[in-house]
BALOBA-1460 file (C-alpha; in Angstrom, 3 decimals):
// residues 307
<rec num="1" residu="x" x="17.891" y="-19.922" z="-11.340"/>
<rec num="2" residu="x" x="17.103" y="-22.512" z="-14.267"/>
<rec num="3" residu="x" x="13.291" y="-23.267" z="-14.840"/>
<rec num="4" residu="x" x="13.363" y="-26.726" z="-14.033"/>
<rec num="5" residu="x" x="11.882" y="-29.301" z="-17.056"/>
<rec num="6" residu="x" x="8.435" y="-30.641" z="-15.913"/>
<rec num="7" residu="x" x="7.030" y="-34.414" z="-16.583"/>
<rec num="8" residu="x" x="5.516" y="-34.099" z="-19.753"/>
<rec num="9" residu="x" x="1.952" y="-34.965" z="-17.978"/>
<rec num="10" residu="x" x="2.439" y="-31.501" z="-16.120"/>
<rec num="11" residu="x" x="0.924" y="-28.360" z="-17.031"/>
<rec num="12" residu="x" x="1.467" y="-25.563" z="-14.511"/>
<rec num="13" residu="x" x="-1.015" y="-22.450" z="-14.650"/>
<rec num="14" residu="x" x="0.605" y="-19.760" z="-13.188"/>
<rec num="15" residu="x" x="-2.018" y="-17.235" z="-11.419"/>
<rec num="16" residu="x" x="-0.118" y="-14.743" z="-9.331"/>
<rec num="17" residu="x" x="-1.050" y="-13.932" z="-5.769"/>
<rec num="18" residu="x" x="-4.826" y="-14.097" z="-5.745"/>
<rec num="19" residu="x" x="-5.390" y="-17.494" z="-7.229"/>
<rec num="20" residu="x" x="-3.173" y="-20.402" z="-6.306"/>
<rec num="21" residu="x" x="-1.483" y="-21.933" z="-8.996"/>
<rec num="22" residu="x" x="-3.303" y="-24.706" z="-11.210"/>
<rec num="23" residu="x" x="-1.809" y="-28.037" z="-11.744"/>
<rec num="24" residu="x" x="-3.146" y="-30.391" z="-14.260"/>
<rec num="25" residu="x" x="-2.049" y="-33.860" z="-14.415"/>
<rec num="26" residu="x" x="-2.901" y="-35.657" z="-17.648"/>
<rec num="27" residu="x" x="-2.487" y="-39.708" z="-17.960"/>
<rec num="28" residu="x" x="-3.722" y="-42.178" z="-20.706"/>
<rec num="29" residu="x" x="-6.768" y="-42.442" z="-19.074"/>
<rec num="30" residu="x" x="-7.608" y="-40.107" z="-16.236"/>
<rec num="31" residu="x" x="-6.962" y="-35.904" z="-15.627"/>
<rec num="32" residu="x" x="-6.572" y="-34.632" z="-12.395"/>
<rec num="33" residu="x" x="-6.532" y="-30.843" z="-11.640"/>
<rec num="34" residu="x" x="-4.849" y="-29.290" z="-8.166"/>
<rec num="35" residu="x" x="-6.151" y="-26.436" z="-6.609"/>
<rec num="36" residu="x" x="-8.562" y="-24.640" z="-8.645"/>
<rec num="37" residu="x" x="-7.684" y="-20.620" z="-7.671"/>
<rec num="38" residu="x" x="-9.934" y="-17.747" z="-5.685"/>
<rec num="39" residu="x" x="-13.631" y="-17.198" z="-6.998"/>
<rec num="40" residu="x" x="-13.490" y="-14.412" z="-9.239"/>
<rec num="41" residu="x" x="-10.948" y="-16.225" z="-11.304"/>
<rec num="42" residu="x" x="-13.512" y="-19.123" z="-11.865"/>
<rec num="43" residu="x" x="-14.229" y="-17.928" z="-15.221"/>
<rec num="44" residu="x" x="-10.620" y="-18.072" z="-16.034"/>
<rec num="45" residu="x" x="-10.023" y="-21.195" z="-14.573"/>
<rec num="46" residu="x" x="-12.805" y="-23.359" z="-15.950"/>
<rec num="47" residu="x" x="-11.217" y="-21.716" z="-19.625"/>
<rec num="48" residu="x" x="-7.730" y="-22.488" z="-18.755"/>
<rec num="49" residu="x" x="-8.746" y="-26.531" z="-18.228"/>
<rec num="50" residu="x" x="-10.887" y="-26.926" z="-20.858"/>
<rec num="51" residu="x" x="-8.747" y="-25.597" z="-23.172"/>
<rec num="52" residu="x" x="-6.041" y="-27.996" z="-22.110"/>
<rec num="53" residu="x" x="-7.767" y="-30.836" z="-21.977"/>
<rec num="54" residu="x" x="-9.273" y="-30.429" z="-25.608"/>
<rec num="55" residu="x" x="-12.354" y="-31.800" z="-24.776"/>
<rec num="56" residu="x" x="-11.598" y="-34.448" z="-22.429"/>
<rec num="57" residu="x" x="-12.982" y="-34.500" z="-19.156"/>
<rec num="58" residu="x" x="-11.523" y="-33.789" z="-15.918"/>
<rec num="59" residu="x" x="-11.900" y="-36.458" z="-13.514"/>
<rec num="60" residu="x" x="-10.015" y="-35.538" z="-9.907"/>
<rec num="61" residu="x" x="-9.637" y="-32.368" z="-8.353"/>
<rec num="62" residu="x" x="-7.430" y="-32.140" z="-5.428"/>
<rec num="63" residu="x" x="-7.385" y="-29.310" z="-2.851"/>
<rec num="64" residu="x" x="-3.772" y="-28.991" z="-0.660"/>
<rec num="65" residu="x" x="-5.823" y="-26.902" z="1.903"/>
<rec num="66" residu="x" x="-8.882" y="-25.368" z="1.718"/>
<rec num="67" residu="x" x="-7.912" y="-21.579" z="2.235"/>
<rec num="68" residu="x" x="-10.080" y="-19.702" z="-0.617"/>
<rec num="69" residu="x" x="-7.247" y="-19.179" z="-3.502"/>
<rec num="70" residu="x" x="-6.868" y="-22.732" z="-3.163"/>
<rec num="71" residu="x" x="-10.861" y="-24.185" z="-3.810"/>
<rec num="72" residu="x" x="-12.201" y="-21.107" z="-4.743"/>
<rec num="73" residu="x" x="-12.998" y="-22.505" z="-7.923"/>
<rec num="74" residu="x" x="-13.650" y="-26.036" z="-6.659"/>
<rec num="75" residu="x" x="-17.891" y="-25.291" z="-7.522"/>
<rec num="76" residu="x" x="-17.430" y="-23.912" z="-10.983"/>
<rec num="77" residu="x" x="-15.253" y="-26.895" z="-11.960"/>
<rec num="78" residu="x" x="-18.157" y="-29.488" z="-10.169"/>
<rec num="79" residu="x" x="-21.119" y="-27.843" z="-12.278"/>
<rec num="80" residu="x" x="-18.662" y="-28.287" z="-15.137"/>
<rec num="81" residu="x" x="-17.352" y="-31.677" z="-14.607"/>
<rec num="82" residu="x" x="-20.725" y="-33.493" z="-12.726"/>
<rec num="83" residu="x" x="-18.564" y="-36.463" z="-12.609"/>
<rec num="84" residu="x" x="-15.673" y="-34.802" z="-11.322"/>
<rec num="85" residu="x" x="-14.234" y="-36.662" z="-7.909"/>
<rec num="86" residu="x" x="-13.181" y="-34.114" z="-5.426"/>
<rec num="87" residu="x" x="-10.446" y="-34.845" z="-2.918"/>
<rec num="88" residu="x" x="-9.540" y="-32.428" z="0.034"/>
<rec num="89" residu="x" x="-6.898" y="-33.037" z="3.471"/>
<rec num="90" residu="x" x="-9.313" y="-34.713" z="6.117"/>
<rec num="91" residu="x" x="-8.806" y="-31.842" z="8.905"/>
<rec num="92" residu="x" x="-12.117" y="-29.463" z="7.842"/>
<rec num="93" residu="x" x="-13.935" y="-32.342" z="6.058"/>
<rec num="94" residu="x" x="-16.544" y="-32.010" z="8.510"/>
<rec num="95" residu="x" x="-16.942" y="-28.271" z="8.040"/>
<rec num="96" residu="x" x="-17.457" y="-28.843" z="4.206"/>
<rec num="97" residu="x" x="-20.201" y="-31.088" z="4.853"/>
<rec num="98" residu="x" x="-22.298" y="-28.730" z="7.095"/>
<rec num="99" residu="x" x="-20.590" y="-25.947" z="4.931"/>
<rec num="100" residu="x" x="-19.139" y="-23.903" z="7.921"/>
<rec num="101" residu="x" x="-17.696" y="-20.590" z="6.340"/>
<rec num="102" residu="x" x="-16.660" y="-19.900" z="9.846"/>
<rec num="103" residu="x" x="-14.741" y="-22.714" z="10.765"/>
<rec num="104" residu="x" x="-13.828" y="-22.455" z="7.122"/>
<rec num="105" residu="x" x="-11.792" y="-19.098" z="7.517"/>
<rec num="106" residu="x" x="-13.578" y="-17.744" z="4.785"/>
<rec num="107" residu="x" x="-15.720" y="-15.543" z="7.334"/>
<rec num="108" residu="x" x="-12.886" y="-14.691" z="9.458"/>
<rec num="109" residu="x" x="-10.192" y="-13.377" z="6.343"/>
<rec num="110" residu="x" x="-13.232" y="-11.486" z="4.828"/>
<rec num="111" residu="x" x="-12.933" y="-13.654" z="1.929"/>
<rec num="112" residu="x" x="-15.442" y="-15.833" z="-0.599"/>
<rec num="113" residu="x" x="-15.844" y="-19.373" z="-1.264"/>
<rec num="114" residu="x" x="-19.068" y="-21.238" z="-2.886"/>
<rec num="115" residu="x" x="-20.038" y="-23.960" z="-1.324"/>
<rec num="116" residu="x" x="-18.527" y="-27.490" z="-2.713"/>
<rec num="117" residu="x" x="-18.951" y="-31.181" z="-2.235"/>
<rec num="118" residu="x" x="-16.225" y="-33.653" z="-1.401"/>
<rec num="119" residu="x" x="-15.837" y="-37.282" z="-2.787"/>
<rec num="120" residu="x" x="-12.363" y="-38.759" z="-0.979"/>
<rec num="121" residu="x" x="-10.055" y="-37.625" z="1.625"/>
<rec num="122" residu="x" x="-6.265" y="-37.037" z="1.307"/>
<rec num="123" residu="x" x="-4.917" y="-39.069" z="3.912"/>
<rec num="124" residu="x" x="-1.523" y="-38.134" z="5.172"/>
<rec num="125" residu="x" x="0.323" y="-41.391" z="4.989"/>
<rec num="126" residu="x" x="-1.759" y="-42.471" z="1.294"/>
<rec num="127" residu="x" x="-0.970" y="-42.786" z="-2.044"/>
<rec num="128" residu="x" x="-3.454" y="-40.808" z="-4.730"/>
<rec num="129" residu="x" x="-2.778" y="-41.780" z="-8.356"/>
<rec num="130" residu="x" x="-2.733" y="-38.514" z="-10.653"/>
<rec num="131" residu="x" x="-2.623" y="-39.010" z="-13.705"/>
<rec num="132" residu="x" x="-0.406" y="-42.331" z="-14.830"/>
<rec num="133" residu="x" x="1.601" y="-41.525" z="-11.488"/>
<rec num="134" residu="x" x="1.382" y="-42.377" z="-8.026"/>
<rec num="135" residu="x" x="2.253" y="-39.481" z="-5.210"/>
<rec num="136" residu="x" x="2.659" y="-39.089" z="-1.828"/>
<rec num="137" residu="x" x="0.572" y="-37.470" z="0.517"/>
<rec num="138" residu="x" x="1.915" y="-35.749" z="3.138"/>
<rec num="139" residu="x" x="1.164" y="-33.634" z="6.443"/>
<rec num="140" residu="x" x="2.569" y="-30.101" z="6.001"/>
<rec num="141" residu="x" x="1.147" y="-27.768" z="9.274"/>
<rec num="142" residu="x" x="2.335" y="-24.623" z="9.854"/>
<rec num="143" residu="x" x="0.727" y="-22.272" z="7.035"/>
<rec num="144" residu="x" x="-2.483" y="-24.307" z="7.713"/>
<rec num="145" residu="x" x="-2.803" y="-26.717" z="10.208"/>
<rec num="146" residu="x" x="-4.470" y="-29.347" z="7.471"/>
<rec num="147" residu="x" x="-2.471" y="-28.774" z="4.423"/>
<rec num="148" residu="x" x="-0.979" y="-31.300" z="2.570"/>
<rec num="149" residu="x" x="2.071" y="-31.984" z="0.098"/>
<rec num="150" residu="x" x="2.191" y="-34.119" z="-2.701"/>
<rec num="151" residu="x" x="5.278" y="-35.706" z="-3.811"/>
<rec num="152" residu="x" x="5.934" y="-38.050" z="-6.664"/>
<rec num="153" residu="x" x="9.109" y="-40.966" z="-6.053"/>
<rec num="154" residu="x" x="10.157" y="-40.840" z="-9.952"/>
<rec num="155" residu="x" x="10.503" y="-37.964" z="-11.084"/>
<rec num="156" residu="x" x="10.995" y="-36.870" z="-7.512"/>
<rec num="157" residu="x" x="8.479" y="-33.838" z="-7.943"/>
<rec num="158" residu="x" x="7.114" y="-31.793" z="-5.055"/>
<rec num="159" residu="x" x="3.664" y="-30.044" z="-4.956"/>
<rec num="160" residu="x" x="4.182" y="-27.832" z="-1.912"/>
<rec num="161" residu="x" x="1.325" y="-25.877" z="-1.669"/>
<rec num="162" residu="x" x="2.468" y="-22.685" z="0.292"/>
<rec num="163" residu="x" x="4.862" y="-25.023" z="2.601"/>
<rec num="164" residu="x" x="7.540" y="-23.908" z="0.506"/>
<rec num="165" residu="x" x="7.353" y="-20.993" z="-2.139"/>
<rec num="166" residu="x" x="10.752" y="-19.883" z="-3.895"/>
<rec num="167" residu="x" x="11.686" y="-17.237" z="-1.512"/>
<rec num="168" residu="x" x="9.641" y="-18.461" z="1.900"/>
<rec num="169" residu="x" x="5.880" y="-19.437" z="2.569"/>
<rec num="170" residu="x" x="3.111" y="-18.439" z="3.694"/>
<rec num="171" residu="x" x="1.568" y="-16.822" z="6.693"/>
<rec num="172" residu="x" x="1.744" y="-19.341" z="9.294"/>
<rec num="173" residu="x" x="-2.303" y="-18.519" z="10.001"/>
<rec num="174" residu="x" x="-2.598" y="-20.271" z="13.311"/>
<rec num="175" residu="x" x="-0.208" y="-17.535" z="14.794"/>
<rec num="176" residu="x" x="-2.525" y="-14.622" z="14.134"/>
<rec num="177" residu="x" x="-5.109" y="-16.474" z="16.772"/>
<rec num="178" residu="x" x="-2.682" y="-16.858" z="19.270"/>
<rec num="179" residu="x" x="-1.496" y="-20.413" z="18.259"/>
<rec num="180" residu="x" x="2.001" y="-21.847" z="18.600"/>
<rec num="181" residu="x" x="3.288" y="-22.758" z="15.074"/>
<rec num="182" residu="x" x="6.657" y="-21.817" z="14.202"/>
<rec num="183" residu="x" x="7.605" y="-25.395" z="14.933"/>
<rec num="184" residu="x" x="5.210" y="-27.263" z="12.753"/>
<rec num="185" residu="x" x="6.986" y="-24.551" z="10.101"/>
<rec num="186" residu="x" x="9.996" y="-26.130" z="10.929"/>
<rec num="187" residu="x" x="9.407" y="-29.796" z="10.889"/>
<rec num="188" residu="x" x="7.511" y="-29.412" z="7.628"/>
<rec num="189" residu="x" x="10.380" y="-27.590" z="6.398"/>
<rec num="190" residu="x" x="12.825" y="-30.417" z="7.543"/>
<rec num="191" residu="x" x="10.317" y="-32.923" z="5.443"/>
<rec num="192" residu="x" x="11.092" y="-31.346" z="2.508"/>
<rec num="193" residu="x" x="13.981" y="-31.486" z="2.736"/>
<rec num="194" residu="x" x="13.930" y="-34.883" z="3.912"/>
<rec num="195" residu="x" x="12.009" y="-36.022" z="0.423"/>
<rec num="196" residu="x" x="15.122" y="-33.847" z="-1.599"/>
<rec num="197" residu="x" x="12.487" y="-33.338" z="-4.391"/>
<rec num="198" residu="x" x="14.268" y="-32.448" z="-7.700"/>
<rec num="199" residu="x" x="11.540" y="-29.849" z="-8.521"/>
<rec num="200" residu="x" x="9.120" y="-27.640" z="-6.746"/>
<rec num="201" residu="x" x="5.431" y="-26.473" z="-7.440"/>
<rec num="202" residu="x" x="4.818" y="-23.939" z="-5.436"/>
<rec num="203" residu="x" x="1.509" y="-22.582" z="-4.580"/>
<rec num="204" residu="x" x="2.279" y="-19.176" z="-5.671"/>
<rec num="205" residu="x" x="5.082" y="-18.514" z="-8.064"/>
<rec num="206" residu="x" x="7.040" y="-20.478" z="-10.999"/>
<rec num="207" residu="x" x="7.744" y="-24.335" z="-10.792"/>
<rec num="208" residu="x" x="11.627" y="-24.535" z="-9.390"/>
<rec num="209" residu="x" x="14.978" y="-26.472" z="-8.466"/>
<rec num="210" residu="x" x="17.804" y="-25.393" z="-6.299"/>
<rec num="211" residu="x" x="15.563" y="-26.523" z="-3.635"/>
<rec num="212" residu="x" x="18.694" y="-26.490" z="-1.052"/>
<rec num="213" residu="x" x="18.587" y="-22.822" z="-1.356"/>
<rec num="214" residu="x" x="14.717" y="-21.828" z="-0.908"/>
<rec num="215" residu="x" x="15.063" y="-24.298" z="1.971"/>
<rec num="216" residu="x" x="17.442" y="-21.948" z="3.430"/>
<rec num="217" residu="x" x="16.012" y="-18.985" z="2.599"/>
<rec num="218" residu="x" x="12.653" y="-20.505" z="4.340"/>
<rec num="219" residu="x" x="14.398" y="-21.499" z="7.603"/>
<rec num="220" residu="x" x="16.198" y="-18.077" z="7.769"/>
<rec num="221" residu="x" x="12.669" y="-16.132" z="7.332"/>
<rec num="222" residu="x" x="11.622" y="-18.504" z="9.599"/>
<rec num="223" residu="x" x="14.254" y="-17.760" z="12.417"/>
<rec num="224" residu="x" x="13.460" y="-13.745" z="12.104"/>
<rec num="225" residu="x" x="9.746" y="-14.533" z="12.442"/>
<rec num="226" residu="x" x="10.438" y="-16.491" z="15.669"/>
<rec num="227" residu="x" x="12.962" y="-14.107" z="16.779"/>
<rec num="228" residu="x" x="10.476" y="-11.034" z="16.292"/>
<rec num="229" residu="x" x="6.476" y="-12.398" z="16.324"/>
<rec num="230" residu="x" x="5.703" y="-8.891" z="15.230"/>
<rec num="231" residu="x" x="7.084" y="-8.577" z="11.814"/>
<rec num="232" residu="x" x="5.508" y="-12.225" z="11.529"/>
<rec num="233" residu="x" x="1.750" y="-10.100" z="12.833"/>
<rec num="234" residu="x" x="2.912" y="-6.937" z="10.770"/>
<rec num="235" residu="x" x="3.319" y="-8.982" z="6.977"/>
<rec num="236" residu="x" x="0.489" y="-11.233" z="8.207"/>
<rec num="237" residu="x" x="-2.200" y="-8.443" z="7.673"/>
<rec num="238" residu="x" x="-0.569" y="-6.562" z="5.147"/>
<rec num="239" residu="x" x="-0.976" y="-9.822" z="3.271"/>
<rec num="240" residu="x" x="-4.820" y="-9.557" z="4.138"/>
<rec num="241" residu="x" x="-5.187" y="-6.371" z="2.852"/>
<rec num="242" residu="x" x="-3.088" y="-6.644" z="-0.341"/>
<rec num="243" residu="x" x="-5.529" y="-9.675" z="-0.882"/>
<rec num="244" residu="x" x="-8.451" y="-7.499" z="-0.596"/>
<rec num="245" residu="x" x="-6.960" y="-5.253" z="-2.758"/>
<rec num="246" residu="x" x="-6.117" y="-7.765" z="-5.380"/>
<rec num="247" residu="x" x="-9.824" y="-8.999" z="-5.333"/>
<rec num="248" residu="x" x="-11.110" y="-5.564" z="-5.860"/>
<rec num="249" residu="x" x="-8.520" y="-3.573" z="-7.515"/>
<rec num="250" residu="x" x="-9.679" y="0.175" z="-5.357"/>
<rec num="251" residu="x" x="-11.641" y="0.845" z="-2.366"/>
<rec num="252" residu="x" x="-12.374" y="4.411" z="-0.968"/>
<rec num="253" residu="x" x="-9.880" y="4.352" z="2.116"/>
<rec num="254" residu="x" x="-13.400" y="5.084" z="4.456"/>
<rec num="255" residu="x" x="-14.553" y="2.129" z="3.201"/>
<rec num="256" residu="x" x="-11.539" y="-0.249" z="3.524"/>
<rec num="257" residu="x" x="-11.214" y="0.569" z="7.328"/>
<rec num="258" residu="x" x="-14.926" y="-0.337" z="7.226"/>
<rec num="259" residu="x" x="-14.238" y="-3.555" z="5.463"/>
<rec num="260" residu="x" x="-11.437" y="-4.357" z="7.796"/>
<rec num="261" residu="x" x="-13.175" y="-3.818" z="11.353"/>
<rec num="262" residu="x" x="-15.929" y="-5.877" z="10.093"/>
<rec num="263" residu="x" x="-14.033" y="-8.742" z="9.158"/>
<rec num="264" residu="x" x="-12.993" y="-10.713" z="12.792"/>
<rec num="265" residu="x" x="-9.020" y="-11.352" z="11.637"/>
<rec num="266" residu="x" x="-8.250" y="-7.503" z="11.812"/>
<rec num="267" residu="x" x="-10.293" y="-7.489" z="15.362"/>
<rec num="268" residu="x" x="-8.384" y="-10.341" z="16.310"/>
<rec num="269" residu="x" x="-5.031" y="-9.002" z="15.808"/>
<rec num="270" residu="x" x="-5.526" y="-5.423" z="16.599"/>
<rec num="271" residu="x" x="-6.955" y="-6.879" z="20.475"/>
<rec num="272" residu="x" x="-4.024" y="-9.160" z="20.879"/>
<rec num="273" residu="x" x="-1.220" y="-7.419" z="19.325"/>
<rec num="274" residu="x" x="-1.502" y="-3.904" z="18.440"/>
<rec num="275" residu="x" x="-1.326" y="-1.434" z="21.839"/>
<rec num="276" residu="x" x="-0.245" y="1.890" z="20.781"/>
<rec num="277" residu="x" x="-2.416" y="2.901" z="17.628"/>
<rec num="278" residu="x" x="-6.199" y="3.059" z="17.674"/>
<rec num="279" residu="x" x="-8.018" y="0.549" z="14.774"/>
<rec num="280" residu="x" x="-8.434" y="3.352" z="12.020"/>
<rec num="281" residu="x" x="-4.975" y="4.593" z="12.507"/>
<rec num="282" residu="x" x="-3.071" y="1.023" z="12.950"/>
<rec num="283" residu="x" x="-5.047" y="0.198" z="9.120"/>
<rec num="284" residu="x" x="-3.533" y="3.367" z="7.706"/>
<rec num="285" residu="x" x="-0.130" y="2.178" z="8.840"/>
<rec num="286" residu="x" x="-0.368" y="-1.090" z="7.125"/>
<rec num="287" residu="x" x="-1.513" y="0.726" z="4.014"/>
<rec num="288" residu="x" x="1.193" y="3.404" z="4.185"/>
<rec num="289" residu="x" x="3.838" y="0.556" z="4.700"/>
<rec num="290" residu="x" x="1.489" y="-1.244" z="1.291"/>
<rec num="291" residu="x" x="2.351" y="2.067" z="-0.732"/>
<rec num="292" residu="x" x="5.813" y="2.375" z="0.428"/>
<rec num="293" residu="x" x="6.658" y="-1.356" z="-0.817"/>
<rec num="294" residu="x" x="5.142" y="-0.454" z="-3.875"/>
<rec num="295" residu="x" x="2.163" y="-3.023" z="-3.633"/>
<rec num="296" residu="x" x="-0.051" y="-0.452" z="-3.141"/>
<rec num="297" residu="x" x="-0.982" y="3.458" z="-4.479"/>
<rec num="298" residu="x" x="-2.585" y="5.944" z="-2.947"/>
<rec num="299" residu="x" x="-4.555" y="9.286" z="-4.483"/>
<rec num="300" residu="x" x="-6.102" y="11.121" z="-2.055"/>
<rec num="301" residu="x" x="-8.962" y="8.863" z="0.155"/>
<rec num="302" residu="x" x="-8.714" y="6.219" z="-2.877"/>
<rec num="303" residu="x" x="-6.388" y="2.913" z="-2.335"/>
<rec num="304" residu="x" x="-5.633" y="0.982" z="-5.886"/>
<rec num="305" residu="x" x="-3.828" y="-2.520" z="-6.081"/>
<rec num="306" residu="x" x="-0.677" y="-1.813" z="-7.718"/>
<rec num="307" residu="x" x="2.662" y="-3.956" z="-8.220"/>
């Protein structure tokens, strides 16, 4: 599939799997940055902008969601930019404010996220202007119950967060805690569609068009997930642990079970889905299946990031 030609006030940073992907907006007069990646890419991140903006200043940052590959980078950018106006979906806001990593999910996932400031709320049903453009903001539940899509009427450009990657989305979170959420999958799938963007930014993965055909690649991933809840659980906390993985790079295999039953999303899962494995065993499944995929390597008690 053809890489699809960007507005020429788009810059796309592509970051792989821990980070989110970057999206700087430049206009005559204003920059706008979305998503700013996972923590220990901060460095990278804050380099990446200021070397495209050649001394310029940023002036908006926009978060789709606030999962920590998404805003991870949100307090490097506000020391760097003091002026910088920071917009995030309305749903947490509160949890921000009184900086709740709990209600946050950064506690729960086992993940990191310095504390940030918001400015403005993304409103679904608003406009925000980025750049010289006006988008859309939309509701898109499912992967997270507060994300948000952004979509842009002339040049008919999506920013879809991890609503809609390429080849699927992303774990539909509210699932692993015993939530109903296929649907909202669904509808936000059938607003996409519904908006027939010409292009896609995805949250992970390159910029895109033949949208018709991720669509259906989406609802079909979708349909085995609702026909079988366990493969949904199974990829759901291999996902986890490749995270951890990609955040760290090796971990004795001793101390990733450790890391695991400490952090409450493994506990969580393991109580409500997993019945015939105990917890140390059901982790060295999911690693086994990690090393078997190739996403994953095993020497002896050490596991290493790999693919």
């Amino acid at each position: 599939m053809q890489a699809p030609t960007l507005p020429p006030d788009i810059t796309v940073f592509e970051r792989g799997w821990l980070s989110s992907n970057n999206i700087l907006i430049c206009g005559r007069e204003t920059r706008a940055l979305i998503d700013s990646g996972y923590v220990t890419h901060a460095p990278q991140t804050l380099a990446l902008v200021k070397a495209a903006l050649h001394g310029r200043r940023l002036d908006v940052l926009v978060n789709t969601h606030l999962h920590s590959d998404h805003c991870g980078g949100n307090a490097a950018l506000q020391s760097a930019y003091p002026a910088l106006s920071t917009h995030i979906p309305p749903g947490l806001s509160r949890h921000v404010s009184s900086w709740d990593a709990q209600a946050l999910t950064y506690t729960p996932t086992g993940q990191n996220c310095p504390q940030f400031r918001f400015d403005a709320l993304l409103v679904p049903g608003s406009e925000i202007t980025l750049g010289d453009g006006r988008w859309q903001v939309h509701a898109a539940p499912g992967h997270d119950p507060h994300s948000v899509i952004l979509f842009e009427p002339a040049s008919r450009a999506l920013i879809s967060a991890d609503a809609l990657w390429q080849r699927g989305f992303g774990v539909v979170f509210p699932e692993l805690e015993g939530l109903d959420a296929f649907d909202q999958v669904g509808k936000t799938i059938d607003l996409i569609e519904s908006l027939a963007p010409k292009m896609v930014i995805p949250g992970h993965g390159s910029p895109f068009n033949g949208v018709e055909e991720s669509i259906a690649v989406a609802r079909e991933r979708l349909d085995r997930f609702v026909t079988d809840p366990a493969r949904h659980i199974s990829y759901a906390s291999k996902v986890l642990l490749k995270f951890k993985l990609l955040e760290v790079q090796a971990m004795a295999l001793d101390a990733f079970i450790a890391w695991a039953s400490a952090t409450p999303y493994f506990s969580l899962i393991f109580s409500q889905h997993v019945q015939q494995l105990d917890f140390p065993h059901w982790i060295e499944q999911l690693i086994g299946e990690l090393v078997k995929s190739g996403a994953a390597s095993r020497d002896g008690s050490m596991i290493r990031n790999a693919g």
